[in-house]
C-alpha positions in Angstrom: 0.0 0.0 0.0 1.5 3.2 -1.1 1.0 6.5 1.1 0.0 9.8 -0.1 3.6 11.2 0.4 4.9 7.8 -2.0 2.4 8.9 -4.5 3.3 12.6 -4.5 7.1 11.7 -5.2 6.0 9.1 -7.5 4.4 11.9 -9.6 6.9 14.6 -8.5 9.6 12.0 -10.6 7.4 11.4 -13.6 6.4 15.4 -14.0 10.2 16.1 -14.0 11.4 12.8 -16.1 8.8 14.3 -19.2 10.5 17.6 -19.4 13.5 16.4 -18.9 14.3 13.2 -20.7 18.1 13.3 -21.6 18.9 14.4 -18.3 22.2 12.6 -17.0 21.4 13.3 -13.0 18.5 14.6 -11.0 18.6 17.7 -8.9 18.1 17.7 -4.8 15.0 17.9 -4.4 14.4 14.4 -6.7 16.7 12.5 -5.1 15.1 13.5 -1.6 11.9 11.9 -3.3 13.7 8.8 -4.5 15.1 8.1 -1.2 11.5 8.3 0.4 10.1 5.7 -2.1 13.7 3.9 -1.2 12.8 3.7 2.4 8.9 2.5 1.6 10.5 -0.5 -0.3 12.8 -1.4 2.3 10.2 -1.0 5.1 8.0 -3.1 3.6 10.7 -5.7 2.7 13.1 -5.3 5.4 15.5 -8.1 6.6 16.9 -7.3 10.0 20.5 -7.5 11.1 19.3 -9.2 14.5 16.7 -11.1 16.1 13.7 -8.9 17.6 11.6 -10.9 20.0 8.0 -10.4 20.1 8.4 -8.8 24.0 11.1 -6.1 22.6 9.0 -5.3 19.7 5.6 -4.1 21.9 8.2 -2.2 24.3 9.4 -0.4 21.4 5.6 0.4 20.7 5.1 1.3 23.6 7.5 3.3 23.3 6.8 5.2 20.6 3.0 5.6 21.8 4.4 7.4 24.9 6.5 9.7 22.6 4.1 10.2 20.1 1.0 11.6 22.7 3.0 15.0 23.3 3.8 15.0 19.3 -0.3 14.4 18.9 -0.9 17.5 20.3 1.8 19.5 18.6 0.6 18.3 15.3 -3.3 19.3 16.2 -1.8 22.9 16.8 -0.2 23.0 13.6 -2.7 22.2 11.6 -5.2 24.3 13.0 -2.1 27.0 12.6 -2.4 25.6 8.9 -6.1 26.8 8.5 -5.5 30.1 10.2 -2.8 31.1 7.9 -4.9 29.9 5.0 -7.7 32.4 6.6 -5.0 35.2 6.8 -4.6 34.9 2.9 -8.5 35.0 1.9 -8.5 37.8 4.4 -5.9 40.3 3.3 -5.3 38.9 -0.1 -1.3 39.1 0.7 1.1 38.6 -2.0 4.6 38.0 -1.8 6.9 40.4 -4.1 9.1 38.2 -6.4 12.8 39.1 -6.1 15.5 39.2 -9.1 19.3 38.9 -9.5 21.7 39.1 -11.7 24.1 35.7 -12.3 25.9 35.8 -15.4 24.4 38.3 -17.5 21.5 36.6 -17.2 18.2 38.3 -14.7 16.6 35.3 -12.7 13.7 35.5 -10.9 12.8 33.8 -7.4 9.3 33.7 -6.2 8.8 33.1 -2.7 6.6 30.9 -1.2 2.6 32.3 -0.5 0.9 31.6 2.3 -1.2 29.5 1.1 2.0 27.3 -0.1 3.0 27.9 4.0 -0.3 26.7 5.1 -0.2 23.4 2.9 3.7 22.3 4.2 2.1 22.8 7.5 -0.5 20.4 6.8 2.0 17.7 5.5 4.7 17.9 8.0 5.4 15.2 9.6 2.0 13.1 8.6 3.9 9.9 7.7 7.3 8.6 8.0 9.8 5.3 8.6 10.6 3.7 11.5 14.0 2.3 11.7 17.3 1.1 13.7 20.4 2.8 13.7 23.4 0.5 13.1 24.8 1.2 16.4 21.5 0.4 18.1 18.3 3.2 18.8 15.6 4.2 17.2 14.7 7.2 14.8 12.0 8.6 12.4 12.6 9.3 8.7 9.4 11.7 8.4 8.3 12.0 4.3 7.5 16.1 4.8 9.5 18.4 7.4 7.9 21.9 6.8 11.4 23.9 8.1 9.0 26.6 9.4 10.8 27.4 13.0 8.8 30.0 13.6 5.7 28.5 13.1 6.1 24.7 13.3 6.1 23.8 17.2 9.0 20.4 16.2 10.9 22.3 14.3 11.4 25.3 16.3 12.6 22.2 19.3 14.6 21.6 16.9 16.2 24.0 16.2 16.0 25.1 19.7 18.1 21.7 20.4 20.9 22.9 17.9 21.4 26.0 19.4 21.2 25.9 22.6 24.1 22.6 21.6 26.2 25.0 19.3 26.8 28.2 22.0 27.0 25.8 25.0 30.8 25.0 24.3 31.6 28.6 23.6 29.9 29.9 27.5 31.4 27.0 29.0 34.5 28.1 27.7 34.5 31.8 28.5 33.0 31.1 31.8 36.0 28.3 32.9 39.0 30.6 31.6 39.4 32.5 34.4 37.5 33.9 37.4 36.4 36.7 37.0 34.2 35.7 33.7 31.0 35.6 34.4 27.2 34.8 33.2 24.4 36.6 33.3 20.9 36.2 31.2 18.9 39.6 31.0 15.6 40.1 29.6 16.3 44.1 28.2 12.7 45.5 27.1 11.0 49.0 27.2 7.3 50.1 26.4 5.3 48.0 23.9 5.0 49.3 20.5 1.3 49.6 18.8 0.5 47.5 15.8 2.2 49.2 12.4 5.5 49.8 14.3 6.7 46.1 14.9 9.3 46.2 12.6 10.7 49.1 13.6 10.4 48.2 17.7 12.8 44.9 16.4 15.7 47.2 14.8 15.8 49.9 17.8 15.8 46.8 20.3 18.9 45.2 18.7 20.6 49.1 18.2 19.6 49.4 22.0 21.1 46.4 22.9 24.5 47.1 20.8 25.1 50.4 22.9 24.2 49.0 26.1 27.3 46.6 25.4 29.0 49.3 24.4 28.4 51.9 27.1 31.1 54.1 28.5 31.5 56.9 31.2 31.2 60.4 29.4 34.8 61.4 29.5 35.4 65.4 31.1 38.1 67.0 29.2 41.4 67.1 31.0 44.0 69.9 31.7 47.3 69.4 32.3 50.2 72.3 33.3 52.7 73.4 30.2 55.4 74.3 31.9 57.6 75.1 29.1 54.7 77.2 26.9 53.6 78.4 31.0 49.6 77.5 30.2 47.2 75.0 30.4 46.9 72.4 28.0 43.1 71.1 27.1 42.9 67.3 26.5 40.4 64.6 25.4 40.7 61.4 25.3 39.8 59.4 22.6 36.2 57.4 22.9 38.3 54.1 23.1 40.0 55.0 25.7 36.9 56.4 28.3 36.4 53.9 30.9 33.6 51.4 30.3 30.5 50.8 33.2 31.0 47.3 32.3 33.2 44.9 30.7 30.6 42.5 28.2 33.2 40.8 26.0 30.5 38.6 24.1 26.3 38.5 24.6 24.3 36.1 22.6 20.5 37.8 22.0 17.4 36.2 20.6 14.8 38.8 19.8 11.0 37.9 21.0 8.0 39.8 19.9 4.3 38.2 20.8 1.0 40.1 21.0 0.1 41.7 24.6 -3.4 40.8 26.1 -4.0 44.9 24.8 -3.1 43.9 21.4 0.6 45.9 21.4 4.1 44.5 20.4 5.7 43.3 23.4 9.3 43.3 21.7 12.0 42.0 23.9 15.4 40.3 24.3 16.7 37.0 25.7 20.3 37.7 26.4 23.7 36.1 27.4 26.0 38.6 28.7 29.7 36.9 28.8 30.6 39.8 31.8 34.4 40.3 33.0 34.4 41.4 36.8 32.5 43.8 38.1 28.9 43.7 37.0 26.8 46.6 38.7 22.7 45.8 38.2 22.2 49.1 38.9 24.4 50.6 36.3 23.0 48.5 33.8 19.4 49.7 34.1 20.5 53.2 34.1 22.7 52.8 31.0 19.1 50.8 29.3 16.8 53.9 31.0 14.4 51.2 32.3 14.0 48.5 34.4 15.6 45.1 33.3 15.7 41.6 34.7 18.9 40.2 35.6 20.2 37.3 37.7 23.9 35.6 36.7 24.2 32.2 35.9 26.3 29.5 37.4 29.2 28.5 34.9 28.4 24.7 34.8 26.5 22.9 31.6 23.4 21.7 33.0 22.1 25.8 34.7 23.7 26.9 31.3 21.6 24.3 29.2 18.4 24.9 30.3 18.3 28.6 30.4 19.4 28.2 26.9 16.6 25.8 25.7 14.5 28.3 28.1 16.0 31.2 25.8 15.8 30.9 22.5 12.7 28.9 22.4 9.9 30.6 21.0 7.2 32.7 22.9 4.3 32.7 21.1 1.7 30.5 22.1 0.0 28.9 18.8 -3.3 27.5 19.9 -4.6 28.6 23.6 -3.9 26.6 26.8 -6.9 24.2 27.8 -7.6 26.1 31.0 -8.1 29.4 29.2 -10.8 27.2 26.9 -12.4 26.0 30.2 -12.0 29.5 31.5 -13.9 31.3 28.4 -13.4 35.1 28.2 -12.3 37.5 29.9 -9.3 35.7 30.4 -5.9 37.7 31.0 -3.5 36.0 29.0 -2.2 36.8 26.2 -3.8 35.8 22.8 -2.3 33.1 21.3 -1.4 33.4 17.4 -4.3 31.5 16.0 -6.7 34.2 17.6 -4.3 37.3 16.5 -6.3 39.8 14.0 -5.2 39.1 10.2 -3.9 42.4 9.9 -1.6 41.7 12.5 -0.3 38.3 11.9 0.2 39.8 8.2 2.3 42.5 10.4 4.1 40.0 12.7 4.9 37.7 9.3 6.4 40.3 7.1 8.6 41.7 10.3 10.2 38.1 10.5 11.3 37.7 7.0 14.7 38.4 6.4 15.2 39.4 10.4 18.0 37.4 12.3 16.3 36.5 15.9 18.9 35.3 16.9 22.2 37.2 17.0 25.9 36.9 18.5 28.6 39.7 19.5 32.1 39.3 20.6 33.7 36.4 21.9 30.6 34.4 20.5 31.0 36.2 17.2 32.1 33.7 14.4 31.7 30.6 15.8 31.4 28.9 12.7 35.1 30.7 11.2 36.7 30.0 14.4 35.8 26.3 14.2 36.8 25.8 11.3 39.9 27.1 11.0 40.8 24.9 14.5 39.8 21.8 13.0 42.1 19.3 11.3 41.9 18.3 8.0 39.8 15.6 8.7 37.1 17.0 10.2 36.7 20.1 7.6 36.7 17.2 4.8 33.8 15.9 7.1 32.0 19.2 6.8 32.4 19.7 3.1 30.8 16.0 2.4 27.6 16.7 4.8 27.6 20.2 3.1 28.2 18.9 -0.1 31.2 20.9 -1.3 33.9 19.9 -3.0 36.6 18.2 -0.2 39.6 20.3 -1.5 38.0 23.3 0.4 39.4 21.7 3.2 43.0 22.8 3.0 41.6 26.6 2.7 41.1 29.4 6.0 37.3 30.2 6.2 37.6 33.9 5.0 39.8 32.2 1.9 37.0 29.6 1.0 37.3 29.4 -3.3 34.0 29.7 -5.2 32.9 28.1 -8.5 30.2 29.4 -10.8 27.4 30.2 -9.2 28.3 28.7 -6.0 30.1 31.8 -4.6 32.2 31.3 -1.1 29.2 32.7 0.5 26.6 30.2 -0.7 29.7 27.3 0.4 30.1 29.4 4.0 26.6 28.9 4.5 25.9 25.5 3.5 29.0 25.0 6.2 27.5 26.5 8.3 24.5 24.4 8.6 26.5 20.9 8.4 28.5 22.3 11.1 25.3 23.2 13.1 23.7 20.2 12.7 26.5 17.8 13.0 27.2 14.2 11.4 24.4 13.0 8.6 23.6 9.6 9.4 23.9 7.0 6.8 20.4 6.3 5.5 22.2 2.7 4.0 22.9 1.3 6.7 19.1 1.7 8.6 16.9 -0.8 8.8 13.8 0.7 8.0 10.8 -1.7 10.2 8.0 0.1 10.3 5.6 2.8 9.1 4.2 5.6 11.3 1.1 7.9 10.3 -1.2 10.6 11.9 -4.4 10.2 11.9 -6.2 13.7 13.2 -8.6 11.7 15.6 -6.8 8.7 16.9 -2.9 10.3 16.4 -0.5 8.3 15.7 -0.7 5.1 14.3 2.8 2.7 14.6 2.8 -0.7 12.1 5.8 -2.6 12.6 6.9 -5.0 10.0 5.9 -8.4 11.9 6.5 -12.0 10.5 9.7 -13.6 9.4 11.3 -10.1 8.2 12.1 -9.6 11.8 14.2 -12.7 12.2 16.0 -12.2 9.2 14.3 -14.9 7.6 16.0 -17.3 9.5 13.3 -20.2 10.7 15.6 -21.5 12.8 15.9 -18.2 15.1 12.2 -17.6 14.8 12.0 -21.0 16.5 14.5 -19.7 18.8 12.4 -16.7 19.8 9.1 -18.2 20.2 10.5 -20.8 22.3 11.8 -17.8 24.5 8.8 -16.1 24.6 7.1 -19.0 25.9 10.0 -19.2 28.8 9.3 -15.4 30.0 5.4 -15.8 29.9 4.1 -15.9 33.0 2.5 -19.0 33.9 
């Protein structure tokens, strides 16, 4: 039985094969579909490298059924996000404005994706997928759709919370174990909300603010000093380098939040990682912000430092409303969550996030990426390259002196770095054995068949005679 996501890269292939039928190779996005009929066929043909017993096999759906009752309710939000975006569009009508370049002489237009297109990948994302086990022994899910909405998908923003919150951790630890007097501290910098037109602007002045807070120096009076020789007084300034700083922040890591209020306003604020050297006066700092501004320092260790990361950069906005403000009914306090945002706004709070980085980094966790990568050895940059897919003899080259090609410039190669670097080591798809299928159903959730039948003893009678007998030895009597 074929699923709707087989059938969709079934088509996907022949569409492409008709307009293109001398083609030598296929581009990305056909072999992702020809690897998702690939795992279907071995799924449903699969010939396990060990022996599975009946008792391991309903833990391991067990298992997943605990896992996938959390997941249930993420994907119910998302497709009810799905509709509501599809509601924004009827509503306002938005259009996306296509955007051209020039490569080669030659003008090429890219049109961005529409809502509605939005709406639809939210629908599919992760409705079906493959079960199988990794070579060296655990379990993971090779879903047919990912939507790689962060900001709007509730997985993939865990995700890529996950990542993160794993790629800065070394970099604090770091900082904070180097000597003493580094320090910690996570500070939630906001002001006054800003009314619905002025979003985008409230997220630019927040991440100015934020810059010359790190920034912030003691005005400097002008000096005199005696001349004996010329028998007058000499007028000095000193330059604005050289004034004495309130505070030493040598690094800060910020992720920018901006949800709706309960009185429909902006509230834009910060989540932010000061790396602090000595003294760190509270005091100073909310007079050098002009407002009030949480602060507490953090203890240099990974665990306090891990969770107020995944705590951090996680995002705010609430997609569907809690079950006690249902039960509740209105007149509730809390803030409206995204699906019961006006149009207008939404349309606002989209447009604000495209092209915005939320999440930003400043001195000693500036770079990250260049100052891995030139630390590495050979080795692991040729690693890199392959999960990035760029050419291994980048390897041998500084990050600033990456060589281009074409139309892949050094900064479409630093960015596909980048992500392999962020993401870590692509498992081997080969070497999986794919046992099972796993689909949503909106009313029941998620529904797990495992492979049963001589496929899980490798088609070896023998050892499935083994395993009942066992079977029968561990039942209770």
């Amino acid at each position: 039985m074929s699923l709707p996501a087989v059938k969709k890269a079934e088509q996907t292939i022949f569409t492409w094969a008709e307009k293109h039928p001398h083609a030598r190779t296929v581009p990305p996005h056909l072999q992702a579909c020809l690897d998702l009929i690939r795992r279907h066929e071995q799924a449903a043909t699969v010939q396990l490298r060990r022996v599975i017993d009946p008792y391991e096999l309903e833990q391991i759906r067990a298992d997943l059924e605990e896992a996938n009752a959390e997941r249930h309710e993420r994907r119910l939000a998302e497709l009810r996000l799905a509709d509501y975006i599809e509601e924004v569009h009827h509503t306002t009508g938005w259009q996306p404005e296509p955007t051209t370049r020039e490569v080669q002489g030659k003008t090429i237009t890219t049109r961005p994706r529409t809502l509605l297109d939005i709406a639809q990948s939210l629908r599919e994302c992760r409705q079906s997928g493959y079960l199988g086990e990794k070579p060296g022994g655990g379990w993971l899910m090779a879903w047919d759709h990912k939507c790689g909405q962060v900001r709007l998908c509730p997985d993939e923003s865990r995700e890529e919370t996950q990542r993160l919150s794993e790629w800065y951790l070394p970099a604090l630890l770091d900082f904070s174990q180097t000597d003493r007097w580094n320090r910690i501290f996570y500070l939630v910098p906001t002001t006054h909300n800003y009314r619905p037109g002025q979003l985008a602007q409230g997220k630019r002045e927040m991440m100015e603010r934020w810059k010359q807070l790190c920034d912030a120096r003691r005005y400097c009076p002008i000096r005199y000093t005696w001349n004996e020789k010329k028998k007058k007084w000499r007028r000095k300034v000193a330059r604005r380098d050289q004034w004495p700083r309130l505070f030493d922040i040598r690094g800060s890591l910020v992720i920018q939040e901006d949800p709706l209020s309960r009185d429909g306003q902006w509230n834009v604020h910060l989540n932010a990682f000061a790396c602090v050297r000595g003294r760190f006066d509270f005091e100073l700092v909310r007079l050098a912000w002009g407002a009030n501004i949480h602060i507490r320092e953090l203890k240099g260790e990974a665990k306090a430092l891990r969770a107020a990361l995944l705590e951090a950069i996680k995002y705010s906005a609430r997609i569907v409303p809690a079950k006690s403000e249902d039960k509740a009914g209105a007149g509730t306090s809390a803030a409206p969550a995204m699906v019961d945002w006006d149009p207008e706004l939404w349309l606002e709070w989209w447009q604000a996030q495209l092209g915005f980085r939320r999440v930003r980094s400043y001195g000693v966790l500036y770079g990250l990426h260049e100052k891995r990568w030139n630390a590495a050895g050979l080795h692991q940059r040729r690693q890199w390259a392959e999960l990035a897919e760029v050419p291994p003899t980048v390897a041998g080259a500084l990050w600033r002196d990456l060589p281009g090609r074409d139309r892949d410039t050094p900064a479409k190669r630093r960015d596909r770095l980048r992500k392999s670097m962020v993401h870590g080591e692509r498992l081997d798809m080969g070497n999986v054995d794919w046992v099972g299928l796993i689909s949503f159903d909106g009313t029941a959730g998620y529904q797990v068949d495992l492979i049963t039948g001589h496929n899980f003893f490798a088609t070896d009678p023998q050892k499935a005679h083994q395993a009942t007998a066992q079977q029968h030895q561990r039942a209770p009597p």
